[in-house]
C-alpha positions as CSV (number, residue, x, y, z in Angstrom):
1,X,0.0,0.0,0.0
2,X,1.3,3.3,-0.8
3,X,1.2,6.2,0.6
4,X,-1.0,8.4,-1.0
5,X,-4.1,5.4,-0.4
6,X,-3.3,5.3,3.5
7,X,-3.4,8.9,3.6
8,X,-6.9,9.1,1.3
9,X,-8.1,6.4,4.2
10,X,-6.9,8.4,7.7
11,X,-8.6,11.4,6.1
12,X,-11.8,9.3,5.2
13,X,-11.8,8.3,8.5
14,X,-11.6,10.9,10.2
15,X,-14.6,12.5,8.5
16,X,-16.5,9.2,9.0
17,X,-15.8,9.4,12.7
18,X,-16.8,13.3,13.2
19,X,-20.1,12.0,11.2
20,X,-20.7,9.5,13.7
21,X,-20.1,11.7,16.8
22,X,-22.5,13.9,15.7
23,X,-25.2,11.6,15.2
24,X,-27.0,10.0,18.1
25,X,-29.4,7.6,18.6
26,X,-29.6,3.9,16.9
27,X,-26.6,3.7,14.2
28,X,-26.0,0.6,11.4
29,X,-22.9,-1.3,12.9
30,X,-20.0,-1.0,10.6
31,X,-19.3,-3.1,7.7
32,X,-17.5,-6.4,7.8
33,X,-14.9,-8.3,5.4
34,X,-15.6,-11.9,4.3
35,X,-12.4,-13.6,4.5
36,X,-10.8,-14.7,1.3
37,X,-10.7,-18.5,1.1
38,X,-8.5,-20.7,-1.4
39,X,-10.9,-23.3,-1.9
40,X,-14.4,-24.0,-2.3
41,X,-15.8,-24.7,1.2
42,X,-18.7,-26.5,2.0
43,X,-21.7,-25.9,3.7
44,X,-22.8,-28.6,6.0
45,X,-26.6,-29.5,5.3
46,X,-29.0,-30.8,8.1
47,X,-32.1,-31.2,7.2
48,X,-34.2,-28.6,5.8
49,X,-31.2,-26.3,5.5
50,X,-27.7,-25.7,4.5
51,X,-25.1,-23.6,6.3
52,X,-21.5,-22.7,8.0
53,X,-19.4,-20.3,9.7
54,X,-17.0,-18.4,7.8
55,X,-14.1,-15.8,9.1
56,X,-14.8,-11.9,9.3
57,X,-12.6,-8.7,10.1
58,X,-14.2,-5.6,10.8
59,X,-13.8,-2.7,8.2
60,X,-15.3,0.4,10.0
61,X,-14.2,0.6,14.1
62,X,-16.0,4.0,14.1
63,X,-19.1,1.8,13.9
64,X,-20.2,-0.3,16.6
65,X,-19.7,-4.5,16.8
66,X,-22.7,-6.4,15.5
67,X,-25.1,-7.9,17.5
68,X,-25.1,-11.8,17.6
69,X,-28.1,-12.7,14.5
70,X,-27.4,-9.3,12.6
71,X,-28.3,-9.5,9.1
72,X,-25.9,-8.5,6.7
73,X,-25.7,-8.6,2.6
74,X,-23.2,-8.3,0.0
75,X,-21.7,-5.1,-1.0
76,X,-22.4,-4.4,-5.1
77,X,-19.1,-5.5,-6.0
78,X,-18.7,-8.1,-4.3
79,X,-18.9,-11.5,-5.9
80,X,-19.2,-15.3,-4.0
81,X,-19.8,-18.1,-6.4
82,X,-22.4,-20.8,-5.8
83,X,-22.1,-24.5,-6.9
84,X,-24.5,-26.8,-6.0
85,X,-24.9,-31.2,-6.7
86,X,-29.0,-31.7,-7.1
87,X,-30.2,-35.1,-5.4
88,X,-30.2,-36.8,-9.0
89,X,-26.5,-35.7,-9.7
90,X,-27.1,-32.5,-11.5
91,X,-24.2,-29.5,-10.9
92,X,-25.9,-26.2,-11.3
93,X,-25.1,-23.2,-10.1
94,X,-27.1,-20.4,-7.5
95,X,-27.5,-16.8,-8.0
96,X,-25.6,-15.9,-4.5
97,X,-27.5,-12.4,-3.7
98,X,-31.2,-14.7,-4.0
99,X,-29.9,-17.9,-2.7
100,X,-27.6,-16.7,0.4
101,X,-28.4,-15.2,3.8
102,X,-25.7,-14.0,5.9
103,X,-25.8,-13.0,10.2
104,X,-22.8,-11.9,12.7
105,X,-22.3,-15.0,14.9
106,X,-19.6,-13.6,17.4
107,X,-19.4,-10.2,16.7
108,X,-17.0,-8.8,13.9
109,X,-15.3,-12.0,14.0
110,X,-17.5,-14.8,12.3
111,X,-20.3,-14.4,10.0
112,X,-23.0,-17.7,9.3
113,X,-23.7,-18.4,5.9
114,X,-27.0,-20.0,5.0
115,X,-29.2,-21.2,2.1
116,X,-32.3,-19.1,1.5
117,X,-35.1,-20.7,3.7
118,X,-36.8,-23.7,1.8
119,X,-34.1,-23.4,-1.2
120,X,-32.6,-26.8,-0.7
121,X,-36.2,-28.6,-0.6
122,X,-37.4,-26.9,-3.7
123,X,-34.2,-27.2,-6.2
124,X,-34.0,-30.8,-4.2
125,X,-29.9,-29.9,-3.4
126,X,-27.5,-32.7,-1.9
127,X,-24.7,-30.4,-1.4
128,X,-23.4,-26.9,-1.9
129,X,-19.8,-25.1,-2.1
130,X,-18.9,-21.6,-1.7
131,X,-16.2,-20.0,-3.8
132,X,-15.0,-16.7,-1.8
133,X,-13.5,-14.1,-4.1
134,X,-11.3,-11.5,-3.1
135,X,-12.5,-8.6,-1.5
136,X,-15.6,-9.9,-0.5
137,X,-17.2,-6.7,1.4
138,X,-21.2,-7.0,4.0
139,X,-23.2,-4.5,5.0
140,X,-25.6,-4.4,7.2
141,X,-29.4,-4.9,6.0
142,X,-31.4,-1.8,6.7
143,X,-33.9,-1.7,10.1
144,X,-36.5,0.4,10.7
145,X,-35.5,3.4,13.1
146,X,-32.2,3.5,12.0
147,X,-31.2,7.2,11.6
148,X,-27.2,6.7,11.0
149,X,-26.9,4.0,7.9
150,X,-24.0,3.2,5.7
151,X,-24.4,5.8,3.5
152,X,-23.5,4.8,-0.8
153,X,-20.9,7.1,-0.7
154,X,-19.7,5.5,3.0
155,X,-19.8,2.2,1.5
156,X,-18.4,2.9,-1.7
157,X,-15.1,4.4,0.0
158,X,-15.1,0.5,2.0
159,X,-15.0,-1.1,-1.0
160,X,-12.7,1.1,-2.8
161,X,-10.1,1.8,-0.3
162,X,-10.6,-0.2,2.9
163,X,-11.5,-3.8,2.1
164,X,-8.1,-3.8,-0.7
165,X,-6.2,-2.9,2.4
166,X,-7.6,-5.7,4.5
167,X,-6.8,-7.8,2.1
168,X,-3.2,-7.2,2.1
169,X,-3.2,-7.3,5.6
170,X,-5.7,-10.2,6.8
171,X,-6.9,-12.5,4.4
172,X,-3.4,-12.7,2.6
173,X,-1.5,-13.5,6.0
174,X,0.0,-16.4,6.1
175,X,0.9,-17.4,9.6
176,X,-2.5,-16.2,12.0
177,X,-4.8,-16.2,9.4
178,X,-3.8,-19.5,8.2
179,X,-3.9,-20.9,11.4
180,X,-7.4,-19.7,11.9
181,X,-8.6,-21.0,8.6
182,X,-7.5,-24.4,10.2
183,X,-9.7,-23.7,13.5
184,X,-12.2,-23.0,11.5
185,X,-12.4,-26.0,9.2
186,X,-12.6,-28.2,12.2
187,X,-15.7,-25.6,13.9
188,X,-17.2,-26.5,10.9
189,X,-17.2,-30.2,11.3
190,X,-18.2,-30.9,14.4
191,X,-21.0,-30.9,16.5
192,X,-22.2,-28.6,19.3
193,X,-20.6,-30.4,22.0
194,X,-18.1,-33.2,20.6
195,X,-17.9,-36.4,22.5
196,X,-15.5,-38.4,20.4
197,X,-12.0,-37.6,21.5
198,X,-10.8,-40.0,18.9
199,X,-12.8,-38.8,15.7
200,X,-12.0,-35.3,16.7
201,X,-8.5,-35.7,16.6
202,X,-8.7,-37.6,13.1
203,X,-10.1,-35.0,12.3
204,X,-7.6,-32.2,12.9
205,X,-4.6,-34.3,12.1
206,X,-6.2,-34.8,8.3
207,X,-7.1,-30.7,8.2
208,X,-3.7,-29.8,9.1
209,X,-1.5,-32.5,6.9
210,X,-3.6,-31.1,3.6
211,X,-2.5,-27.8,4.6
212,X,1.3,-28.7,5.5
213,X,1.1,-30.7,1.4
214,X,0.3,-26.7,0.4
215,X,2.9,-25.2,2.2
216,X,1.9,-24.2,5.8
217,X,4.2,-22.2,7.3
218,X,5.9,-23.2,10.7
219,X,4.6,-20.2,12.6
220,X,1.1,-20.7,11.4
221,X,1.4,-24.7,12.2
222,X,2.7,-23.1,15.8
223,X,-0.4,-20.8,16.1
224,X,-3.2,-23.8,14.7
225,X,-1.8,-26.4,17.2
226,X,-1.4,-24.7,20.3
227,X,-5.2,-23.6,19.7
228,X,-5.8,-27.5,19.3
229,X,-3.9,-28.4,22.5
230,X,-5.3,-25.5,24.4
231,X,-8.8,-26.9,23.4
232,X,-8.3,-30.3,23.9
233,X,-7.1,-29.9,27.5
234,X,-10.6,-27.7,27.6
235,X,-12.7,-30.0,26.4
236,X,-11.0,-32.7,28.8
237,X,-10.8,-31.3,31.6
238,X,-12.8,-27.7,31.8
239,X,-16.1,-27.7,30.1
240,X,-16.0,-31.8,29.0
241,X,-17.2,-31.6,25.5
242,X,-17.3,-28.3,24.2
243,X,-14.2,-28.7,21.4
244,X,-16.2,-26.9,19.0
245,X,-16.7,-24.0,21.5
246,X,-13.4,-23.6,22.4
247,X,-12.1,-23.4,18.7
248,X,-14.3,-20.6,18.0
249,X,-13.0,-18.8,21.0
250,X,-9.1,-19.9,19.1
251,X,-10.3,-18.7,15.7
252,X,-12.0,-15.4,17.4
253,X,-8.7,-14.5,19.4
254,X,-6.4,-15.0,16.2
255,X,-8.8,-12.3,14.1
256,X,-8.7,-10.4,16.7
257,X,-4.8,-9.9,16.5
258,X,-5.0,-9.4,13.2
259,X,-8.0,-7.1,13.0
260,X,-5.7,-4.6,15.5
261,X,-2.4,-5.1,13.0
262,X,-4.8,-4.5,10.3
263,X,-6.2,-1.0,11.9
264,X,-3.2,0.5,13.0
265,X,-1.6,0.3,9.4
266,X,-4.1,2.2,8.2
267,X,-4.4,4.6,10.9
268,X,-0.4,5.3,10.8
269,X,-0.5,5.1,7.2
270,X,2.4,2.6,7.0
């Protein structure tokens, strides 16, 4: 990043923040980033329905955390692509803004990605994958009494200026992100409170020796097994069980870290 774009972005914020001081009342919380992924990911279908969790950064700290269940949609130029198998073997593919619904899970820090309620009985779908392109940006949906919303000309300096810079920064780390990219994958396949020590830990040791085969860095493999460990002892000998509770907690503290390198570059314009 260069200097003139950091310095376009301190400036923008600093008018975006004076905005927001002067308004009071009930205010849209501030835009998030969809993490970048390098594969298509699948969403794990129960049911009636279709869904995971996906990592998130926030783009806007002038705006306040979302509320667990906040509905959010994607930005205009953002782009997710949407494969689906049908039941008799057909692959077709799903407009994303009709077929997708997106809420904050744990504040900034995760986002849940669902199908469109009753989509997966009516196009009869066995499975579904996300593709997550760069750059990926979600506001919130509008809400009645809302008198300080993300503005067009708010959101398009997000997706202009701030979501290319969290995307040097964040999704194209390669040591925490990485590592929560790992935590995640194994949030995603297990259940709410995981009794099976063994199949857990098959589990994890088949999520991180794909990654090593694509090059996982050593400080990344550091970051993604002492989450494991930590968690394991947790689940053992804390809170018996709750693996998959734990790892979110992992995942949550390694955006977190990232989030903060990823806000003061901008805010020193380095």
């Amino acid at each position: 990043m260069n200097g003139r774009r950091f310095g376009f972005l301190t400036a923008s914020l600093t008018i975006l923040g004076f905005s927001m001081m002067a308004t009071v009342g009930h205010a849209a919380p501030q835009a998030l980033a969809l993490v970048a992924a390098n594969e298509p990911i699948q969403l794990a279908c129960d049911g009636a329905n279709c869904g995971a969790q996906f990592s998130a950064f926030c783009l806007q700290p002038e705006r306040i955390s979302p509320s667990p269940g906040t509905a959010y949609k994607m930005s205009t130029n953002s782009h997710i692509k949407v494969s689906a198998i049908t039941e008799d073997g057909r692959e077709i593919s799903l407009a994303p803004r009709d077929s997708l619904r997106f809420q904050s899970l744990r504040g900034h820090m995760a986002i849940g990605v669902s199908l469109a309620p009753g989509l997966k009985q009516r196009l009869g779908l066995q499975s579904v994958f996300l593709t997550l392109a760069q750059h990926v940006t979600l506001t919130p949906e509008a809400v009645a009494g809302d008198d300080n919303p993300i503005s067009d000309g708010e959101l398009a300096m997000v997706e202009a200026a701030l979501r290319p810079a969290g995307s040097q920064i964040v999704d194209k780390d390669v040591e925490g992100m990485v590592a929560a990219r790992l935590t995640m994958r194994l949030v995603n396949s297990l259940p709410l409170f995981d009794g099976d020590t063994v199949a857990t830990t098959r589990k994890w040791r088949n999520i991180v020796a794909v990654a090593r085969k694509n090059g996982l860095s050593p400080m990344a493999a550091r970051y993604a097994e002492n989450a494991y460990e930590l968690c394991r002892y947790f689940s053992d000998r804390v809170v018996r069980g709750d693996m998959r509770g734990c790892m979110q907690g992992q995942h949550d503290k390694l955006i977190k870290g990232l989030n903060s390198k990823y806000w003061k570059a901008i805010r020193t314009g380095s």
